[in-house]
C-alpha positions in Angstrom: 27.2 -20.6 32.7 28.8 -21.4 29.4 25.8 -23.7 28.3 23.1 -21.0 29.5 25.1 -18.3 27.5 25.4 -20.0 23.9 22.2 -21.9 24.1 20.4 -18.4 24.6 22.4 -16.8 21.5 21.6 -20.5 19.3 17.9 -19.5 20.5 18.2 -16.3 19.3 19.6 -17.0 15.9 16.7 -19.3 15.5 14.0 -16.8 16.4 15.5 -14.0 15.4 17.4 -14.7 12.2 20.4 -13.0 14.3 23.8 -13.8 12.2 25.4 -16.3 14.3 28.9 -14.4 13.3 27.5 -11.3 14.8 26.7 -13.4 18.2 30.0 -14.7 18.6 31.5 -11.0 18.1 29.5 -9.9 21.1 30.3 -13.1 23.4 34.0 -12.0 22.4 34.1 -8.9 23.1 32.2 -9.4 26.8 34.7 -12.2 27.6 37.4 -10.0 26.6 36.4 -7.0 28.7 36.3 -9.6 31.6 40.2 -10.7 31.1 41.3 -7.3 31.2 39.1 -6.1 34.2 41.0 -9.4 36.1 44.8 -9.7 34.5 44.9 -6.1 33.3 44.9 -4.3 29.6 48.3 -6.1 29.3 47.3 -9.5 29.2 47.2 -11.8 26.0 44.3 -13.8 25.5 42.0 -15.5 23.1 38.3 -16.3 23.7 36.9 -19.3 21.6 33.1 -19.7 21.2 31.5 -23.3 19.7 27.8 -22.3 19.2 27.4 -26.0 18.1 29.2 -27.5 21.2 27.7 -24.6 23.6 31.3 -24.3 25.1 32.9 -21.1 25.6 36.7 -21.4 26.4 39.3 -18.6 27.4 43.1 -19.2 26.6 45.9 -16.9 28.9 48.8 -16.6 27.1 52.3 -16.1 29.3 55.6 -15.6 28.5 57.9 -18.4 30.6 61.4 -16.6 32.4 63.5 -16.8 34.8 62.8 -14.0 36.5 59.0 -12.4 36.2 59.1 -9.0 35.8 55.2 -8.5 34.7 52.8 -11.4 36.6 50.0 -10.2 33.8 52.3 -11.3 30.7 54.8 -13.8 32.2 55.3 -17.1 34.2 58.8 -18.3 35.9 59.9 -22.1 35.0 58.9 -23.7 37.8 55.5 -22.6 37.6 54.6 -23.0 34.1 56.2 -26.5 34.2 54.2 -27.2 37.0 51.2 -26.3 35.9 51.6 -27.3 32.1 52.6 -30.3 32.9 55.7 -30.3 30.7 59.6 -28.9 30.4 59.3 -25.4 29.3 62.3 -23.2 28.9 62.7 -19.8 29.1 61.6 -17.8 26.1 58.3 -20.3 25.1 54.9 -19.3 25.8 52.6 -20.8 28.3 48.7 -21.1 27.8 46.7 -21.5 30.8 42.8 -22.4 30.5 41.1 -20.0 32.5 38.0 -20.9 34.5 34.7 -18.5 34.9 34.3 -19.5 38.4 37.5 -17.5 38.8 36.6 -14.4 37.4 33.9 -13.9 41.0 30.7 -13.7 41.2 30.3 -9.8 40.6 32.3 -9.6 37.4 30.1 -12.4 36.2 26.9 -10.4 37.0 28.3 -7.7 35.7 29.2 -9.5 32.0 25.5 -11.0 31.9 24.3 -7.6 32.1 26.3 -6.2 29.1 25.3 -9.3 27.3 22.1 -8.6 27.7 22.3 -4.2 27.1 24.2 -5.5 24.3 21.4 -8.4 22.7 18.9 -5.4 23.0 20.2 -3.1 21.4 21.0 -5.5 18.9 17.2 -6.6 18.5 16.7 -3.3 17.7 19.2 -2.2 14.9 17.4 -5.1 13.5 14.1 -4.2 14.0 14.7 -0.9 12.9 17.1 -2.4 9.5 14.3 -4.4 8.7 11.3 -1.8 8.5 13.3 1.1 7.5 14.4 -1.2 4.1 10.7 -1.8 3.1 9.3 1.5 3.4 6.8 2.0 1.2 5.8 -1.9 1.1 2.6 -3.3 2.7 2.6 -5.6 5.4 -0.2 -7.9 7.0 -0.7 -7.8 10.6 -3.2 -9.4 13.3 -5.0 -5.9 15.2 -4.4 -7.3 18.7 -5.0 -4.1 21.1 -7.3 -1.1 20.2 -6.4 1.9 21.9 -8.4 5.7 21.9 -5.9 7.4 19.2 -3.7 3.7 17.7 -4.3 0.8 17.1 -1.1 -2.1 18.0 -1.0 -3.9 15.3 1.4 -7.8 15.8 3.7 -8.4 12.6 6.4 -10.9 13.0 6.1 -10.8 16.6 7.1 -6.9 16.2 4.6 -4.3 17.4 3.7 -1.5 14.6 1.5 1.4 14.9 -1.6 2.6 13.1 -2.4 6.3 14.4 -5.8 7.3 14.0 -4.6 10.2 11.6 -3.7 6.7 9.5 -7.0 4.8 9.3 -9.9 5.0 7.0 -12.4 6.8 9.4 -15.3 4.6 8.7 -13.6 1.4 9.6 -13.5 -0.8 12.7 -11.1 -3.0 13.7 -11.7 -5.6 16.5 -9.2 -7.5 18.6 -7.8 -10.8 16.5 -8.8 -9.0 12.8 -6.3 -9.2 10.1 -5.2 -5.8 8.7 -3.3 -5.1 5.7 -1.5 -1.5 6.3 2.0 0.4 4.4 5.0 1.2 6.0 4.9 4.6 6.0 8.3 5.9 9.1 10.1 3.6 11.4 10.9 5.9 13.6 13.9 5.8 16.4 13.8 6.1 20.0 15.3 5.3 23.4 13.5 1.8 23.4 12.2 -0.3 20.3 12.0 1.5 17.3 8.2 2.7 16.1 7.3 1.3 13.3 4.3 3.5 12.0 1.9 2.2 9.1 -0.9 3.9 7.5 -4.6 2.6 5.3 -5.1 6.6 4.2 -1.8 7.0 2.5 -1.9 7.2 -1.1 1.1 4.9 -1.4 -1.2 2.4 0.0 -3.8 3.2 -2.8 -0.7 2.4 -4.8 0.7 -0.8 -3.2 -2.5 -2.2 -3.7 -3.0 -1.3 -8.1 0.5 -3.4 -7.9 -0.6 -6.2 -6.3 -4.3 -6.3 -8.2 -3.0 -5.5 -11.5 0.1 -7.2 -12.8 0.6 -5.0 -15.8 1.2 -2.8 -13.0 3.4 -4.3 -10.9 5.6 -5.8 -13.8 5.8 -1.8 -15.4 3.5 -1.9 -18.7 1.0 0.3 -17.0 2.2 3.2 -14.8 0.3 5.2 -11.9 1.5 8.9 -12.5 -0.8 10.6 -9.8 -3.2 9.8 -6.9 -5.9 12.4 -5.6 -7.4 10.7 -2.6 -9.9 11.3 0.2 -9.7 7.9 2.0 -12.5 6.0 2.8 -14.8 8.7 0.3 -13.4 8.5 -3.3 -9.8 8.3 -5.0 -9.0 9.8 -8.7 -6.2 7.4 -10.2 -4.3 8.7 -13.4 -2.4 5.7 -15.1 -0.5 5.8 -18.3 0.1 2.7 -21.0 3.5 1.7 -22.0 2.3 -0.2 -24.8 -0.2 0.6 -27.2 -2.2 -2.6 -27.4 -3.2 -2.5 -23.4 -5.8 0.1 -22.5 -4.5 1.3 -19.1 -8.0 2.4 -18.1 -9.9 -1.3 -19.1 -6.9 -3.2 -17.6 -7.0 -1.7 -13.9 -10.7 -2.2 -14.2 -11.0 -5.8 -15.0 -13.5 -8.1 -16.7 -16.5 -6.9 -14.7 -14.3 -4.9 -12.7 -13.3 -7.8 -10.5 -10.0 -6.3 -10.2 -10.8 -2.6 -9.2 -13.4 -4.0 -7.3 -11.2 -6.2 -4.7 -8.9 -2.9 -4.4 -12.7 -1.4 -3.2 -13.3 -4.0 -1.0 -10.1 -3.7 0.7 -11.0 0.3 1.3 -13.9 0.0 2.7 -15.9 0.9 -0.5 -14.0 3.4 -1.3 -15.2 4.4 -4.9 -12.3 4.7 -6.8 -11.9 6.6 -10.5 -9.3 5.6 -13.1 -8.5 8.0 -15.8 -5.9 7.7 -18.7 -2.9 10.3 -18.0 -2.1 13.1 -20.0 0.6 15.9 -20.5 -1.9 18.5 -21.7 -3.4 20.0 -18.7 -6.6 20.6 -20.6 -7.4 17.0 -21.4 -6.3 16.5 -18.1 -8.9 18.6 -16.3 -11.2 17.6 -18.6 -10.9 13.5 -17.8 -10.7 14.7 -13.9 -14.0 16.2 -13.9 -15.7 13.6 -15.2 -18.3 12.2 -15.2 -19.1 16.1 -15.4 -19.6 17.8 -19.3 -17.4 20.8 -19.8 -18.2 23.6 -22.0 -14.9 25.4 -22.0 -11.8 25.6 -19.7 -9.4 28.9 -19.9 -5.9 28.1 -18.2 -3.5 30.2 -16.9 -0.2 28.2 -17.2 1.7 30.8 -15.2 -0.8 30.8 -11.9 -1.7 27.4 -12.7 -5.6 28.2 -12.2 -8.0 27.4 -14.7 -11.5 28.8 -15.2 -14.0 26.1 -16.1 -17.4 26.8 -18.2 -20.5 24.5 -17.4 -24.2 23.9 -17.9 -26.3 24.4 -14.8 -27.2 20.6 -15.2 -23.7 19.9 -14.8 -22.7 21.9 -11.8 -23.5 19.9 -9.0 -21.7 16.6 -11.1 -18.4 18.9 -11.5 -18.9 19.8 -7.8 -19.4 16.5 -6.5 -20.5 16.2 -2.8 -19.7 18.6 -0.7 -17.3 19.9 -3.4 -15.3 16.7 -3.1 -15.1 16.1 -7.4 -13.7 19.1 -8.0 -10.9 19.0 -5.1 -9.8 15.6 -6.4 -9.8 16.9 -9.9 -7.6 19.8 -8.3 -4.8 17.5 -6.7 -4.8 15.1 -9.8 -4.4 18.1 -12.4 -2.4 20.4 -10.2 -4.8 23.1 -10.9 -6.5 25.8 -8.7 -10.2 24.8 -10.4 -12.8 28.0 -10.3 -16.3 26.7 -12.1 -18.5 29.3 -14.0 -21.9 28.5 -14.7 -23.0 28.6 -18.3 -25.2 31.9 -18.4 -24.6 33.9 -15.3 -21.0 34.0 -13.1 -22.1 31.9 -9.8 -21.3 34.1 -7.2 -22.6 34.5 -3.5 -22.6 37.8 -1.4 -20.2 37.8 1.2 -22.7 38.6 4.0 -23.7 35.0 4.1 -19.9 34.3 5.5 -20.5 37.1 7.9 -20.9 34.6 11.1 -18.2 32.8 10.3 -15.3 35.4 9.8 -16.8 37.4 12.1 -18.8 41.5 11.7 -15.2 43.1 12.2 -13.7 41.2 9.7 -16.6 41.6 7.1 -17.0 45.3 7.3 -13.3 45.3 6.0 -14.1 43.5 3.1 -17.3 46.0 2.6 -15.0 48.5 3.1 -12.8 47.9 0.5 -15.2 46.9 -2.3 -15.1 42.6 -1.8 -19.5 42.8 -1.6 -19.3 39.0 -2.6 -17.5 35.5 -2.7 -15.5 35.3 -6.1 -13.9 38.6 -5.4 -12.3 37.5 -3.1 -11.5 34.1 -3.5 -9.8 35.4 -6.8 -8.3 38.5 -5.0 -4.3 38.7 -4.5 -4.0 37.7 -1.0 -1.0 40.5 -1.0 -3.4 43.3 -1.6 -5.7 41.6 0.9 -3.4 41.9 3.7 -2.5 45.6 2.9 -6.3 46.2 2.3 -7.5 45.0 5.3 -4.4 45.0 7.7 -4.6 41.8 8.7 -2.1 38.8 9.0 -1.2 36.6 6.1 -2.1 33.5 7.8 -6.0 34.9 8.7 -6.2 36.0 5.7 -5.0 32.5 4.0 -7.7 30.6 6.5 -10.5 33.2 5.4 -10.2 33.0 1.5 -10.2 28.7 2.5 -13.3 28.9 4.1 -15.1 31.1 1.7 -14.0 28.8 -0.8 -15.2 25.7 0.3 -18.4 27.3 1.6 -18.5 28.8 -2.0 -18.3 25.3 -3.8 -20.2 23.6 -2.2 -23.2 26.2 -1.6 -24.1 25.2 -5.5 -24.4 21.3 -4.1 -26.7 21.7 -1.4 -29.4 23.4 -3.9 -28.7 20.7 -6.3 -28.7 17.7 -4.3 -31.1 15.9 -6.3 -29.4 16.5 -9.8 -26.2 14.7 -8.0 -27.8 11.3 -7.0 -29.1 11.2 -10.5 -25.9 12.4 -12.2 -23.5 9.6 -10.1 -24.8 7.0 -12.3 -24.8 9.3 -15.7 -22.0 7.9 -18.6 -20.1 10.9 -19.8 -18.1 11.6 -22.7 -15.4 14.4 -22.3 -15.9 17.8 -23.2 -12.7 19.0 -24.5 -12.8 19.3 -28.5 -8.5 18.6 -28.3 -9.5 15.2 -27.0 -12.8 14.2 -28.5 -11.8 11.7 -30.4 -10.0 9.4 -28.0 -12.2 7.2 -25.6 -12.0 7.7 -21.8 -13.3 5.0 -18.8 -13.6 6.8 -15.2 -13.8 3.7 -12.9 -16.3 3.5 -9.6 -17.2 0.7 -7.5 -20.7 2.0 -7.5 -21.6 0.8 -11.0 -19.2 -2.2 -13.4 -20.8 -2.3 -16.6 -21.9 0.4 -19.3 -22.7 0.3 -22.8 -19.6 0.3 -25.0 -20.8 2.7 -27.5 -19.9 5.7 -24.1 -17.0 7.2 -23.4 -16.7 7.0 -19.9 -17.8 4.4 -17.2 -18.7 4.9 -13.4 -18.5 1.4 -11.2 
């Protein structure tokens, strides 16, 4: 038994990377619990493990006297000399080897088990030490089992999850494909800890400028926000530490190789780097692009801001299926409303009268909200006392006739929008006209230099 024991722990230290310190704790303390289940909690002992030797030795310690008064801590003379061998005296200790074969069969069974409970949960504090310290960190994995709602991905001979909520929707994954993910929760639980990872996460997006771009990874060049819709389009605002890198040229590459292998990892994912900046004007401005802005109006306070445009532009500031102008909204922290140049685009609200319903409708009638930008810009307090309804349905109502609102302008402009997604725009904003601005797609790598703005 002592073999089999140490030459599983020296197996485990190899495979598992298992401090070999940490090993020998646990063989000590299951040996101990052994001694004192026998002899009693009284007895001295000392339990000696050689990993190298695979020998695992237990010393009883006795007391020699004339008279033994406690069998568990002492031994009379004529015993300990004969089975020591030599002439002790009263008052010196005797140390007896002990043999496993004498602890019985049952207490043996019963210290393999704890080794094992023990080995377990061991395995696991480490798995779960391991992930939990690189959080945030991307990991390559081989997909080897697809399930309906996860897919099992194998890293280091540890099982890790990516939950459909995770992936890039348009993807497939295969049995024996290599997948690069982030760690995004290790998560504890009665057995192994879950390790979930995640390809929509916009620390991924992240992970992946550091390792394409090294003036990102080694802190000249600095990501201060991502707006991201995976597998569609990503805004990227980056900032230069140092005035003689452009921040925007630098994450694009020559010819955009380097944006364009961050593409290829997502799918063809078109991707948009702008320069950062603290005024939220210029920001909104770069965000829109490649859309022209006449004239923005913010409201610091409400953070909302009011955006003029041409009619040409409207469907380019929209984007498809209003997806520009969301981005731009995340990246700039601003509730975006667009104005077309001319006439306030509105819509009347009986066109959203399927979708919230006649009831619901004839409130808003009621109360004088005849069309969409009324009451997407209403106070959604005076909404609920107006129309005596619950916060939350009123908060899922004004969403809908939003979106429905931003992208009704799209659908009636569809063909302006294929034409405008390879137009080079310079932005709009006369606080920022004089400095240069590159928005990066996958869709097109090179423009003419004398623009302001490219799409690749």
């Amino acid at each position: 038994m002592n073999y089999e024991i140490v030459e599983s722990f020296s197996s485990l230290v190899r495979e598992k990377s298992i401090d070999k310190d940490i090993l020998v704790g646990i063989v000590e303390d299951i040996f101990g619990m052994m001694v004192r289940k026998k002899f009693g909690q009284e007895a001295k002992f000392d339990v000696v493990v050689n990993m190298e030797k695979g020998d695992i030795e237990i010393y009883l310690e006795k007391q020699v006297v004339e008279t033994v008064t406690d069998p568990v801590t002492q031994i009379d003379v004529e015993s300990a000399r004969k089975k020591s061998g030599e002439p002790l005296d009263v008052g010196e200790d005797f140390v007896e080897i002990v043999n496993l074969a004498d602890f019985g069969r049952r207490l043996i069974i019963t210290a393999k088990q704890n080794l094992n409970q023990r080995i377990k949960e061991l395995e696991k504090e480490l798995i779960y030490n391991e992930y939990s310290n690189t959080i945030g960190e991307i990991l390559v994995g081989e997909v080897y089992q697809i399930r309906k709602n996860e897919i099992l991905i194998m890293h280091n001979k540890n099982e890790v999850v990516l939950p459909k909520s995770e992936q890039i929707q348009k993807e497939r994954y295969k049995k024996g494909d290599t997948i690069r993910a982030v760690i995004k929760e290790v998560r504890k639980n009665s057995g192994s800890p879950t390790v979930i990872v995640s390809r929509s996460d916009t620390k991924f997006l992240a992970r992946l400028f550091e390792i394409e771009i090294p003036e990102i990874y080694d802190g000249i060049i600095e990501i201060k926000g991502i707006a991201r819709e995976p597998g569609d389009r990503a805004k990227v605002a980056v900032e230069s530490h140092d005035d003689r890198i452009d921040a925007v040229g630098a994450c694009v590459g020559m010819k955009g190789v380097r944006i364009h292998a961050i593409v290829r990892e997502l799918n063809n994912e078109n991707i948009d780097v702008i320069n950062y900046s603290e005024e939220p004007l210029i920001m909104i401005t770069r965000a829109l692009a490649p859309a022209k802005l006449k004239k923005v109006e913010l409201d610091l306070e409400t953070k909302k801001a009011t955006i003029l445009v041409a009619e040409d532009q409207v469907s380019l500031a929209i984007g498809k299926g209003g997806q520009n102008i969301r981005l731009a909204g995340k990246l700039s922290g601003f509730d975006l409303q667009l104005v077309k140049e001319g006439a306030e685009y509105d819509i009347e609200l009986i066109e959203f009268r399927d979708e919230i319903g006649q009831e619901i409708y004839d409130k808003f009638i009621e109360n004088g909200y005849d069309t969409a930008q009324q009451v997407i810009d209403a106070d959604i307090e005076d909404l609920v006392d107006e129309l005596q309804l619950d916060e939350e349905k009123i908060k899922e109502i004004v969403a809908l006739v939003k979106k429905e609102f931003e992208e009704a302008e799209v659908d009636d402009e569809d063909g302006d929008e294929e034409k405008g997604k390879e137009t080079v725009a310079k932005e709009a904003s006369p606080a920022d006209e004089k400095q240069k601005e590159e928005t990066v797609s996958h869709e097109q790598t090179e423009s003419p230099k004398e623009e302001n703005a490219e799409t690749l």
